[in-house]
N, C-alpha and C positions, 0 to 999 in steps of 0.2 A: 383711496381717495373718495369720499363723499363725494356724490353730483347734485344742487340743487338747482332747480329752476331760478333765474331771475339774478342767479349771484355769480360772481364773475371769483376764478378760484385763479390764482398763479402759484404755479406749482415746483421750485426748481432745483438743479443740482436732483435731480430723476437719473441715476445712474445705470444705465443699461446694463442686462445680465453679460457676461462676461464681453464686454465691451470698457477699452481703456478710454471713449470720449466720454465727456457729456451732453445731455439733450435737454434743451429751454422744453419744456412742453407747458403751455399755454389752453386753458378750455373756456371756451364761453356759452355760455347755456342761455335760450330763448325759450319762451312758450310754442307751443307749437299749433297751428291751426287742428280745427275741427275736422274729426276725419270725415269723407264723404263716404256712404253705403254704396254706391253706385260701383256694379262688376264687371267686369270685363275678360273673366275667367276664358269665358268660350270661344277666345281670339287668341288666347297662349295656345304658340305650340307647342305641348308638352311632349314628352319623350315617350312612344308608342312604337308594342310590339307585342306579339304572340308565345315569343320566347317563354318557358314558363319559371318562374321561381322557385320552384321545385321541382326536382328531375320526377317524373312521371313516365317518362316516354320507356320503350322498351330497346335494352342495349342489344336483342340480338336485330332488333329494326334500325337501330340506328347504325350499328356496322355492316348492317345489307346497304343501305342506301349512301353511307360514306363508301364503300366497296373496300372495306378490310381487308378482304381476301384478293383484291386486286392491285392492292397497293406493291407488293414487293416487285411483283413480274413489270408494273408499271414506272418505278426507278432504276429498275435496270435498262430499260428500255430509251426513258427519257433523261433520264438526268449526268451529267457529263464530268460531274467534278470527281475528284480521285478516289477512289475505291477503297473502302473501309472495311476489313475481313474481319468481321466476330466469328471466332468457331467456338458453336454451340458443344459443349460438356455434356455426354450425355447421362440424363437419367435413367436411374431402374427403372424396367418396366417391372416393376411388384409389388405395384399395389397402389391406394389412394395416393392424393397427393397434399404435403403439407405446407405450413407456413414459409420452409425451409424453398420447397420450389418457389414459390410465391416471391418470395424474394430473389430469389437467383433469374428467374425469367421474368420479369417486370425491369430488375434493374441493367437485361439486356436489351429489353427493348426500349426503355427510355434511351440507351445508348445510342439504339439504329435510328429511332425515330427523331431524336436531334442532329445526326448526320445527316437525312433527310432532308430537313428544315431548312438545314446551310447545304446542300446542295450537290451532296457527295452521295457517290454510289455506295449501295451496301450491298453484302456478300454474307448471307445467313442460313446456313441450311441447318435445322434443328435436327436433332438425331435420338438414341435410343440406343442404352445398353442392355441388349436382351438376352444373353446369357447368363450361367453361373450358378452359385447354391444360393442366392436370396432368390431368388424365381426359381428353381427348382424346389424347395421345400415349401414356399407357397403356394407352386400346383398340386405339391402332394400331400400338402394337408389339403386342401380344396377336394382333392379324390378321394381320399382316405373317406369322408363322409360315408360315399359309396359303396366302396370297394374295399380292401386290400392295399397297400403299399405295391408299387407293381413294381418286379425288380430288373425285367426286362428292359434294355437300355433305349432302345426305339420306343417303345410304350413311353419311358418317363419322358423322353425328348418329345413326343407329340403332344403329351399334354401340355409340357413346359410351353412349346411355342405356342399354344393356344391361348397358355393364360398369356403369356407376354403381348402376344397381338392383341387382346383384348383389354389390356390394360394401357399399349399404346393410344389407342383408340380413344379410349377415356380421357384421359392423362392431355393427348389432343385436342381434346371439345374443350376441355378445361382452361387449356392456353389461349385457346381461341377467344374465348368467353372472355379471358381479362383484355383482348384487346394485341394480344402479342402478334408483332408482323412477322408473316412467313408465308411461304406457297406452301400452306401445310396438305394439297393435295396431291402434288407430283415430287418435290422437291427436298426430302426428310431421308435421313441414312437411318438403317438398321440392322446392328451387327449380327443381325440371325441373315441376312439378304446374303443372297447368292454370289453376287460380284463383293461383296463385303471378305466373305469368309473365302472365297479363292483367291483376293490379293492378301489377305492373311496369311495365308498358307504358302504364297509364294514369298512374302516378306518376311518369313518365319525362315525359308533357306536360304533367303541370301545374307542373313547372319549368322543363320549355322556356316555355310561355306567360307563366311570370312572368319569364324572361330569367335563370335561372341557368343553363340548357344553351344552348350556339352552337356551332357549326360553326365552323372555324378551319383557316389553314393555320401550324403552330406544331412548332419543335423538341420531340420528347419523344425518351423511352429507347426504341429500337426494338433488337428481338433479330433479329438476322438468323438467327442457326440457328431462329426458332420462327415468324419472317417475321409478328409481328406487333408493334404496340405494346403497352407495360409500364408499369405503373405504379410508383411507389418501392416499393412494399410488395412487389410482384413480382420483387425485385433483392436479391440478396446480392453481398458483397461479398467479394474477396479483397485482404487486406491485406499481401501480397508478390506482386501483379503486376508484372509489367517492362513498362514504356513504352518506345519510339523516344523520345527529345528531339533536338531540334536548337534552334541558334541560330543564325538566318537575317538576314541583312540583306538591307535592301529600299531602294535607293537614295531617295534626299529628289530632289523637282523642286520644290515651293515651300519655302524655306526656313523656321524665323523669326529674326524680327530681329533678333537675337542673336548667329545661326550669321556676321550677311554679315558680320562686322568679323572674324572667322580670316581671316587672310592665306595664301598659300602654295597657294590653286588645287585642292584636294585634294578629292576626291569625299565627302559627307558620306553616311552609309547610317542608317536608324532601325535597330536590334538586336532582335529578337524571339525570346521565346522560347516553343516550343511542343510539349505531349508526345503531339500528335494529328497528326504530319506528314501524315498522308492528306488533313486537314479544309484544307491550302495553295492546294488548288485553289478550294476557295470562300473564299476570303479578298477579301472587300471593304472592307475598313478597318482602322486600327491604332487601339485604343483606348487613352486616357492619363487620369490624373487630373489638373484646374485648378491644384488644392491643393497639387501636387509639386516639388519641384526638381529640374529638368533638365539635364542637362550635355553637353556637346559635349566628348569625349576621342580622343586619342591610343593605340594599343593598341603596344606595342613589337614584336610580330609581322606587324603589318598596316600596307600602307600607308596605306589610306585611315581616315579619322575617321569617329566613330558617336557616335548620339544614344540616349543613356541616361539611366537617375534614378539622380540625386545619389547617393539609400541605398544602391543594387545595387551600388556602385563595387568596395567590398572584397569581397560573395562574387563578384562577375564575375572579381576577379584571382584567385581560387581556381578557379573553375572555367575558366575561360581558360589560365588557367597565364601568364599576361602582367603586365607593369606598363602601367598604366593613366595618364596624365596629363592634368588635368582643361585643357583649353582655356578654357573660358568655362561659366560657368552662369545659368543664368534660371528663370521662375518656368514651370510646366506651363499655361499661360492664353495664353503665348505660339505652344502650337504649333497655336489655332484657327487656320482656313482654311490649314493646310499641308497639303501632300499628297506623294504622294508614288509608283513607279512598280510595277505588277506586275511579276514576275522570271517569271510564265507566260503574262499576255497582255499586255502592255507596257501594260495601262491606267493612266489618272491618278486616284491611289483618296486619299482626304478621310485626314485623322487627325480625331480623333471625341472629345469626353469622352465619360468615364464613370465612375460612383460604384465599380465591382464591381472597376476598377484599385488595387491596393494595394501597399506594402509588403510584402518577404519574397522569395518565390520567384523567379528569373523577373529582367526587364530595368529595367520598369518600363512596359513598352510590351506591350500585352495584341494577339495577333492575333486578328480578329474577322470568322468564316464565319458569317452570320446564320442560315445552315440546319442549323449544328451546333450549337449552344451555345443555352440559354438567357438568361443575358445578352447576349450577341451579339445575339439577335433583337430583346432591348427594344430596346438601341440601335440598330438598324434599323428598329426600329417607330418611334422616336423621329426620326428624319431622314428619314421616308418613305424608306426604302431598298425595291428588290425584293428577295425573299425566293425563292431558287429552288434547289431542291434537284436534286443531280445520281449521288444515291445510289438505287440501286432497293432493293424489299423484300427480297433476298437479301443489300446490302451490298455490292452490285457499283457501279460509275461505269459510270455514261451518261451520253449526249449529251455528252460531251468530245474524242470524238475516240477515232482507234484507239492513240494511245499511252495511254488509260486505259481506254477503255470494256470492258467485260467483267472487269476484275481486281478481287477482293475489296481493299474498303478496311485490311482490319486485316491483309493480308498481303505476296500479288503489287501490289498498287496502292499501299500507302505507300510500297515500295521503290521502285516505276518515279517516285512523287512525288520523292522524295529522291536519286532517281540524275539527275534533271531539272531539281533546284534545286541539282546539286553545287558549282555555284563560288558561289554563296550563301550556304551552308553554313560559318560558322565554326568550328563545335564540333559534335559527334554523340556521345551516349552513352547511357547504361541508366537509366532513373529506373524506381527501384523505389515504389508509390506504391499507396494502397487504388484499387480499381475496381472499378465494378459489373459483376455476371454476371448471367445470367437463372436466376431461381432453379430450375428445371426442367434446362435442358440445359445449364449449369454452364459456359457460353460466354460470352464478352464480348460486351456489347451496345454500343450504337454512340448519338449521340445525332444525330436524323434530322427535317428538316421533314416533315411531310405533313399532309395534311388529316385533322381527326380531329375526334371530338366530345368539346365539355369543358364541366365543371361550374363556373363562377365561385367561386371560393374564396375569392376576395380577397374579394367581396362581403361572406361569410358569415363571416371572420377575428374582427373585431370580437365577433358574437354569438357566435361556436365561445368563445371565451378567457373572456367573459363568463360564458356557461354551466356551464364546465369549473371555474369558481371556485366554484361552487356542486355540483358533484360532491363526492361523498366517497368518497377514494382511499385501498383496504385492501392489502399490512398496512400498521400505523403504518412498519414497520421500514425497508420503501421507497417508501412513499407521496410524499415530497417528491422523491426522483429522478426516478419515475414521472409526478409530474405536469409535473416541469420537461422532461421527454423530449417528454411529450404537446404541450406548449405548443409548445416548438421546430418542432416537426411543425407544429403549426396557422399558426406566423408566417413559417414561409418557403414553405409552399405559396400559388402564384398560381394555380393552379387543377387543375383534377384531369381527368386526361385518361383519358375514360370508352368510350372506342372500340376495339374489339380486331377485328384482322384474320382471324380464326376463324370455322368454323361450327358448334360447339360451346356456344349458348348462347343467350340471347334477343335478339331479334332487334332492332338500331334502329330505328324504323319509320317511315324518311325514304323519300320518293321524289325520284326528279333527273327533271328536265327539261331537259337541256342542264346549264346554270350554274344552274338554277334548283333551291332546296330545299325543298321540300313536306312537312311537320309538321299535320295536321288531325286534330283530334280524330277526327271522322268517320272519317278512314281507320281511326285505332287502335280505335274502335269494333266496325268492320267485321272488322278481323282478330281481335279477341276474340271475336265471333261465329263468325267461321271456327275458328278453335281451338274452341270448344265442339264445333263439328259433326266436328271431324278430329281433331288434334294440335296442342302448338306447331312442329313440321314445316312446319305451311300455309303459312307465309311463303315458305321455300323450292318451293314443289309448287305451288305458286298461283298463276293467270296476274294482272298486274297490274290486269286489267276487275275480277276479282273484289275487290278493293279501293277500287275506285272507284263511289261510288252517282254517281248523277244531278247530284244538289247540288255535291257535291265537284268533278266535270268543269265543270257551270257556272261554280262559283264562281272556279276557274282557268281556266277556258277551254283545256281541255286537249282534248287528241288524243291519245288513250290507246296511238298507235303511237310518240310519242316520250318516254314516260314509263317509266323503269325505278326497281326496287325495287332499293333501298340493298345493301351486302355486308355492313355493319360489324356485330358482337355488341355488347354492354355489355361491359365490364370487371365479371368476378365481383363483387368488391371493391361493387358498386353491386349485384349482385345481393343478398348479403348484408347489406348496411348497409340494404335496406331490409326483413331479416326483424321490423323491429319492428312493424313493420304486422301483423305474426300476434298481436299481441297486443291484438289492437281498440281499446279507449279505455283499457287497462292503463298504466301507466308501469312498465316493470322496476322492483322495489326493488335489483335488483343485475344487472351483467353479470361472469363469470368468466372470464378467459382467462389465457392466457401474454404475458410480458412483449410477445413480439414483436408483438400485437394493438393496441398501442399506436400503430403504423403503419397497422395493418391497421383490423380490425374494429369497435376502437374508437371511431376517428377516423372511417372509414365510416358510422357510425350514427349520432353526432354531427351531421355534415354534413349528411347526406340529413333526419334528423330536426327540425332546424334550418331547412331549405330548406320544409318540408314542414307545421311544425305551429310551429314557434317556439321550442320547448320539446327541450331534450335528453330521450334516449330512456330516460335510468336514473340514477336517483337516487343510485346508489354504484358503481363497478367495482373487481372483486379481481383484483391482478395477481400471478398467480405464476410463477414464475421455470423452465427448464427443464431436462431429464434430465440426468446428467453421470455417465461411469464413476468410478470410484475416484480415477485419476491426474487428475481435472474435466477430462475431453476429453468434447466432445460427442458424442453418439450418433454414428456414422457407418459405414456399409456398407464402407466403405475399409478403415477402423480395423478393422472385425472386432467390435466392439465394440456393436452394438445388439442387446439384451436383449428379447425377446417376452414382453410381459405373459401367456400364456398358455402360455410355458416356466418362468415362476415358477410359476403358478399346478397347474399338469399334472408336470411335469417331464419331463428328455429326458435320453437316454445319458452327457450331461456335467452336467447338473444336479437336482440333488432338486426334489423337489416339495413347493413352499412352503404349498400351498394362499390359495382366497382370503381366507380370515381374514390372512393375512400382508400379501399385497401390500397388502388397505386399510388396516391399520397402519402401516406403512411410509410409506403419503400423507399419514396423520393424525401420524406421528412428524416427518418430514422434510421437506412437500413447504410447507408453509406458510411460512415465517420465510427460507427462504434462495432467492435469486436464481438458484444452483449445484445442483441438487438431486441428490446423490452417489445412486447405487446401485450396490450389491457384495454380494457373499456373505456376508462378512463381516456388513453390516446385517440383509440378511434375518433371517440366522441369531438374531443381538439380536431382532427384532422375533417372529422364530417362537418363541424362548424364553419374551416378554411375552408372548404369545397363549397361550404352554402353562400362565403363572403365570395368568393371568388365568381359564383355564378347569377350573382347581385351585380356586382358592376358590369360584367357580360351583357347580360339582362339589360343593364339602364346603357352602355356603348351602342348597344342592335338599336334601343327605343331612340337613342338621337339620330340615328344615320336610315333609320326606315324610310323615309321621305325623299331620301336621296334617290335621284335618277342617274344614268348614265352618262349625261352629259355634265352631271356636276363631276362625275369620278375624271374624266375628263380633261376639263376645261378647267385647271390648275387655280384656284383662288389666290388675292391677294394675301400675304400673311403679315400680322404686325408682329412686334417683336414679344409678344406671348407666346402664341402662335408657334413664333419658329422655337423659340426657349422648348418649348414640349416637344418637338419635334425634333429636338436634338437632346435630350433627353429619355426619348426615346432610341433614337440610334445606339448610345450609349449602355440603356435599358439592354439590348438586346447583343450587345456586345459582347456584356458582361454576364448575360446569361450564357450566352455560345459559351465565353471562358471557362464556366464553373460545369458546362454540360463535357464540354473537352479532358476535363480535368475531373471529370466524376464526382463533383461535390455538388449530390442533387439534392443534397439537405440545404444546401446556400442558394442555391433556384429557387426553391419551395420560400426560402424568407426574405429573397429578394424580391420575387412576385408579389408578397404580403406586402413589403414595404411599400413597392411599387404603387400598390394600390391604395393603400393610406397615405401616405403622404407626397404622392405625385398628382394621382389620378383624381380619385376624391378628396383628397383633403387642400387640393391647389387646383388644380386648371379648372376640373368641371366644376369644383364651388362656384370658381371666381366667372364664371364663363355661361351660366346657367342664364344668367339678364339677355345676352346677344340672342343664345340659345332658343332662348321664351317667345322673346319680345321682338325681337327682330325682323324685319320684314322674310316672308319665308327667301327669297331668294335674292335677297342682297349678300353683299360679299363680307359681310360683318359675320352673317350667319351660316355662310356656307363653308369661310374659311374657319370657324368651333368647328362645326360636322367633319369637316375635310382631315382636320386635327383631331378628332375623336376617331374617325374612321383607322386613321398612322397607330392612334393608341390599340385599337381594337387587333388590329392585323401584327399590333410588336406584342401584345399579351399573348394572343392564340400561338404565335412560334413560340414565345415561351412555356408556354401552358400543353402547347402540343404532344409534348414528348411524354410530358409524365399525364396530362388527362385527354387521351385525344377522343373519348366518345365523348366529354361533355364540351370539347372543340365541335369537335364535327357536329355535333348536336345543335350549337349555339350557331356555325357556319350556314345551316340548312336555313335559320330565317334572317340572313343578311339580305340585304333589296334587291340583290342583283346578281342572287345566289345560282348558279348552273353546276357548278362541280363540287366535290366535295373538296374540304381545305386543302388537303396533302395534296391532291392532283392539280392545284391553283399553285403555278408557277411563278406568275406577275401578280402583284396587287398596285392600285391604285395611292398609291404613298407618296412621300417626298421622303428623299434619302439622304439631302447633304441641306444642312441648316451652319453657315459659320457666323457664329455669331459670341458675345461677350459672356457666358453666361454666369461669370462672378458677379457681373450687375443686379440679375436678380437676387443673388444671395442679399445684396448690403438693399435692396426694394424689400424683401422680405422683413427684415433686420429692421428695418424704420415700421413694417407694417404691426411688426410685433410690437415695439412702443406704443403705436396707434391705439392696438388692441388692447395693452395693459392698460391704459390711462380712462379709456372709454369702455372696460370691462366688460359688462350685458349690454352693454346698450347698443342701437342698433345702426352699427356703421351709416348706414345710407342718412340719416338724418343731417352725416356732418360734411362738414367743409374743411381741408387742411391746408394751413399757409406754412406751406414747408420753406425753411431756410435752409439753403445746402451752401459748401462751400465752391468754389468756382470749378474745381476740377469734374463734383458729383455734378453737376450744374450741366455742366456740356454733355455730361451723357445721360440725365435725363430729361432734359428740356424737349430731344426729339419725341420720347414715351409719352410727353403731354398734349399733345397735338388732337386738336376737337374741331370737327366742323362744326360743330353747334347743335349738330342733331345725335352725333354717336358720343361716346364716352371715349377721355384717353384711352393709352394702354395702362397710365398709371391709374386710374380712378377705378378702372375693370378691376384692377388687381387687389387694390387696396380697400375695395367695395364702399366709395365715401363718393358723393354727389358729385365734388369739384375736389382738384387739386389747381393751389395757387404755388406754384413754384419761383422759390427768389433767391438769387443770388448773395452771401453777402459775403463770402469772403474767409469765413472766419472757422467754427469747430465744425467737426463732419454735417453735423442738421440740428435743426433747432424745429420743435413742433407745433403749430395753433392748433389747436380746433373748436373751430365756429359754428355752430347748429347753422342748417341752411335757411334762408328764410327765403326759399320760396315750397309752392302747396305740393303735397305728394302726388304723384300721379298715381290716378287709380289701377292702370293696369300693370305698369312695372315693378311700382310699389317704390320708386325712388324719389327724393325730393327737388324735384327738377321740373316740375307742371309748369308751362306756361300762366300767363292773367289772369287771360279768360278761358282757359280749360282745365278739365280734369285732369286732363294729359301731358306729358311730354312731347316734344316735336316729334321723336322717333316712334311714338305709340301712334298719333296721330297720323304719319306715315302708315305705319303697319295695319291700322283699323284701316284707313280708304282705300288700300290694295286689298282688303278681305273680297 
């Protein structure tokens, strides 16, 4: 709608945006007087503060003077509400730290530091997993510069803890640096500590004595580049490996009854297919399923006939490249007590059921080395088979003879297998296929019998799933994938192989006698007293007498010349799952980690906790998801592509510097809700822009409330019903932050605080509020209850704001008026906390103010006047909002920012709209149109200048 001067416009049937009334809106335009030049600037009180608009200041200054490092010992101390256990997950000590911690300890300390806020004790002692072969082979490449590889077991153990303590240390200052709460100088576990690895050691036999650890000779994953045994957590995978395959035939000597009625004399062979040619040499049986249909065929390439499953027939002619003709078939039940001949030592070796033969890949006829394979060994286990391994720790074959002995299985040695079985051999090609690596030296590992120690898992299957049903798994958003991963984990582990060829770690504390295994409390007594008086070193440094009291010799009847002390470590994985022992009779309310712990750490503490007290170790676990550049390729050293939390944070020749306020925005935006968790420039940038809006309105909250003294904080102001609207709005605000901080969804914090702040803070109250603010006499109650109400605003942002940025809280807290402590240790604030009042009213005030707005487009609210028509109901409940002494402005005219409201009754559609240009002169200093005759001023300016 055009506005002219002088012309009167009626405008109607103006149908409100999604509004079923209609609104009369009515405008009447006048000329306006001459403006007068005359100012009155230096009588506004404007909003004044030191605070700066750009972070300047220095964060290891500002976490001295907020006292960071006093804050944890000081809510234990003071705060009374129910006690919230995070148990910190610990990290390697081996080396820098990446995007990946940054995320994992940020999104716990936003946990503890909103627990705080609301009022609750927290329970956080950060820790440190400093054993194992990722720190040992990074101390000895770090030596290696120097020296020699040292092979001396005490030698590697001293350097190892040296680098681990040294990278704790770092790793440390690092956490610190973002702000992470903890008594990080008394109050941190470290599984290399003395009281660490002696209740290790004692918790290590009270499951052997109840028969969850054994001793065993059992296939696991062994790394020949790291020459120890690996657990699944220890194993990544590559998902475009290339295998050797072949498909070997293995002549038949007992038939089944089936095969004898083919006529024609022809040598029958079983068919096998296998993508581990090395493992040929220990093949002691061909496994088949009962269940299957069998077939005896013809290959049109081959003279002789072969025993294969029924299903295989058509990808066999594919991968054969052959027609296939079925001779006869029978049921798989028929091929018990067949056997059949070795093609390497002419033995007469069993066909065997078994459940793990299936459908799909493959012949239908599974080869089976019981010292390689896991299934392989049940079914060996299962027919009393011997189990004998002829692979050493490096991966090499022994005791086979000089056409294998000494050649590495995964290279020289499969080939001389394969050039050995070559007229056996029907087909050879490439199967591209996933396989695991060791996750350290990024080499294939091998799967290997040896004697090792394991934890019964089977046992504890039943209670793990049980228990895990009664966890509560965060976010909503992958909680159901999360737990169905966990579970899968729990139902196919048979047990958990807890022995590591290392001497980097704590020690098992078996002694051998010949065949014999010796487990006695007493011993493990005795070495916890020797470790008091030395190190945990003593194990290795310590003659075996010194292990052995009196008793202990009697009670074996030993002769301490033929008694030696065990080689084997624990598996870290056992080190850590039993961190929850640091928390004494605690139960976690929460454990935090990355998806991948669900393998790991998770499951570890489950188990052991399980084994140990009955009861899982944590009443809820938050899984979140890991780092990803822009294109979501994972971090990687290869790629070029892994980001230094303390290059965001510092900056470097190719990157600005984010500061920390950025990067913990960025975990509280991003790091929550997505599996993927992208980082880019691009984001930061968004995220340092929110931090620069966020510490704008900060900024202009301090510069209204600067002037406030202590007897305004006080001496409770009158409130009108703006006033209280924001003020319960606030409650609300902060409500609903606690909810989303409860509930881990600190990405909905982060855009509720946005919203918050546009369209609450600055986009309504302090717009509309800025006249009282200015103009108002400084210490009337018009003006003190805005400040009073900015102050409510100021103190529900900063608890919002606290958890995820509390250096630029604490920062912005230091220049409040009446600043003495730092925020976290400010118990009371000076607020109002219960406002009841209507507050749909202002929606349908707002709702008329946006017609106002549309119809009068640029122009500038305060020149008009509105004769508002309401119906009789809106009528009674705004009639009190219009109330003027003559010198202040309603609450509706504040609101609506127009000179006057004429409020009338008529009965009839929701409202109907005038608006009148005012005709009286602007006042010079407010800038509204409400001057008195004979002044430049308003009544209320005219107040406010003779009180100057």
């Amino acid at each position: 709608m055009l506005l002219n001067r002088n012309i009167k416009i009626f405008h109607s049937n103006y149908r409100k945006l999604n509004s079923k009334w209609t609104c009369i809106i009515c405008i009447r335009t006048k000329s306006s007087v001459k403006p007068n030049t005359k100012t009155y600037s230096n009588t506004i009180l404007f909003p004044k503060t030191d605070f700066p608009a750009r972070s300047s200041a220095d964060k290891d200054e500002i976490q001295k003077k907020a006292k960071f490092s006093q804050l944890y010992n000081w809510q234990r101390e003071h705060l009374n509400g129910p006690e919230f256990v995070l148990h910190d997950g610990p990290p390697y000590a081996n080396g820098d730290l990446h995007m990946g911690h940054a995320v994992n300890k940020i999104i716990k300390d936003i946990n503890n530091r909103s627990q705080i806020l609301q009022g609750n004790k927290v329970h956080y002692i950060p820790g440190w997993d400093c054993h194992g072969l990722p720190i040992e082979f990074k101390a000895l490449k770090t030596k290696k510069t120097q020296d020699n590889e040292p092979s001396d077991p005490v030698k590697i153990r001293q350097i190892a803890r040296k680098f681990a303590l040294g990278t704790v240390e770092r790793q440390k200052a690092a956490f610190e640096s973002w702000g992470v709460m903890a008594d990080w100088d008394e109050q941190c576990y470290l599984t290399l500590n003395k009281n660490y690895v002696q209740n290790q050691l004692r918790q290590f036999y009270k499951m052997y004595k109840s028969g969850l650890i054994y001793r065993a000779l059992k296939p696991v994953y062994w790394s020949p580049s790291s020459k120890t045994a690996l657990a699944e957590a220890e194993l990544e995978y590559d998902p475009q490996f290339k295998s050797k395959e072949v498909y070997i035939k293995f002549g038949l000597d007992k038939l089944p009854e089936a095969a004898k009625s083919i006529s024609g004399g022809k040598p029958i062979s079983a068919l096998v297919w296998t993508t581990t040619p090395w493992t040929l040499v220990a093949n002691k049986a061909i496994a088949y399923n009962p269940n299957m249909m069998y077939c005896i065929v013809a290959l049109s390439t081959r003279p002789e006939h072969f025993l294969v499953a029924k299903d295989q027939i058509e990808e066999l002619k594919m991968v054969l490249r052959t027609e296939i003709e079925v001779l006869v078939e029978f049921e798989g039940k028929q091929l018990q007590d067949c056997t059949y001949r070795s093609e390497l030592t002419n033995e007469i070796l069993p066909f065997l059921e078994a459940g793990h033969v299936t459908k799909g890949k493959g012949t239908g006829l599974v080869h089976t080395a019981p010292a390689h394979g896991p299934d392989d060994f049940l079914v060996a286990l299962k027919n009393n088979m011997t189990v004998e391994c002829n692979v050493d720790e490096l991966g090499r074959y022994t005791n086979l003879g000089p056409d294998f002995d000494g050649l590495h299985v995964l290279s020289q040695g499969q080939d001389a297998v394969i050039k050995k079985l070559q007229d056996s051999i029907i087909h050879q090609g490439t199967y591209i296929h996933s396989y695991p690596l060791d996750w350290r030296t990024k080499k294939p590992v091998i799967i290997r019998a040896s004697h090792q120690w394991f934890i019964d898992t089977s046992v504890l299957k039943e209670r793990a799933l049980a228990a895990l049903d009664k966890v509560a798994i965060l976010p909503p958003s992958t909680a159901e994938q999360s737990r169905q991963g966990f579970r899968a984990q729990l139902e196919k582990r048979p047990y958990w192989c807890i022995s590591r060829q290392r001497a980097w770690g704590v020690p098992i504390p078996v002694l051998y006698r010949g065949s014999d295994v010796i487990v006695d409390e007493a011993i493990i007594e005795q070495l916890c007293v020797l470790i008091n008086e030395n190190d945990a070193d003593v194990w290795w440094t310590c003659n075996v007498k010194e292990l052995l009291t009196e008793s202990v010799i009697k009670k074996y009847n030993l002769d301490t010349q033929d008694v030696v002390k065990g080689k084997d470590i624990m598996d870290i994985w056992l080190d850590s799952g039993l961190s929850w022992q640091t928390l004494g009779d605690r139960k976690a309310s929460l454990y935090s980690e990355g998806v991948d712990q669900l393998t790991g750490w998770f499951q570890a503490s489950l188990l052991t906790s399980l084994a140990l007290t009955g009861d899982a170790p944590y009443e809820s676990i938050f899984v979140h998801g890991f780092v990803v550049d822009e294109k979501k390729r994972k971090m990687s050293k290869s790629i070029g592509n892994v980001i230094d939390p303390k290059t965001i944070i510092q900056g470097d020749k190719k990157h600005p510097a984010y500061g920390v306020d950025t990067l913990r925005w960025w975990v509280a935006s991003h790091a929550t809700q997505h599996s993927q968790i992208v980082i880019s420039n691009k984001l930061l940038e968004e995220c340092q822009n929110e931090v620069i809006r966020v510490r704008s309105i900060l900024k202009y909250l301090l510069g209204v409330t600067s002037d406030m003294e202590e007897m305004d904080f006080n001496n409770k102001p009158i409130l009108n019903y703006f006033d209280q609207y924001m003020i319960k709005e606030c409650q609300e605000f902060v409500n609903q932050i606690n909810n989303h901080y409860n509930n881990f969804r600190y990405n909905h914090v982060a855009q509720n605080i946005l919203y918050f702040i546009s369209n609450k803070i600055s986009g309504l109250y302090c717009h509309c509020i800025k006249d009282r603010l200015y103009c108002s006499p400084k210490s009337s109650n018009e003006r003190r209850s805005a400040q009073f109400v900015i102050h409510t605003i100021l103190v529900s942002l900063s608890k919002a704001l606290g958890p995820i940025l509390p250096h630029l809280v604490e920062e912005a807290w230091q220049y409040h008026p009446l600043y003495d402590k730092p925020f976290y240790f400010t118990k009371e604030f000076s607020v109002s906390t219960s406002c009841d009042i209507d507050s749909s009213l202002m929606d349908t005030i707002l709702d008329i103010k946006k017609d106002v707005c549309a119809m009068l487009k640029n122009e500038n609210l305060k020149k008009y006047v509105v004769n508002l028509k309401v119906n009789s109901e809106l009528y009674g409940k705004l009639i009190e909002l219009n109330v003027s002494d003559g010198i202040n402005d309603s609450v509706l005219c504040e609101i609506f920012e127009l000179s006057a409201v004429n409020l009338i009754s008529n009965g009839g559609k929701k409202w109907q709209i005038e608006l009148v240009q005012s005709k009286n002169q602007q006042c010079l200093r407010c800038r509204k149109y409400n001057a008195v005759d004979d002044s430049d001023k308003c009544l209320r300016c005219e107040k406010a200048v003779a009180l100057l």
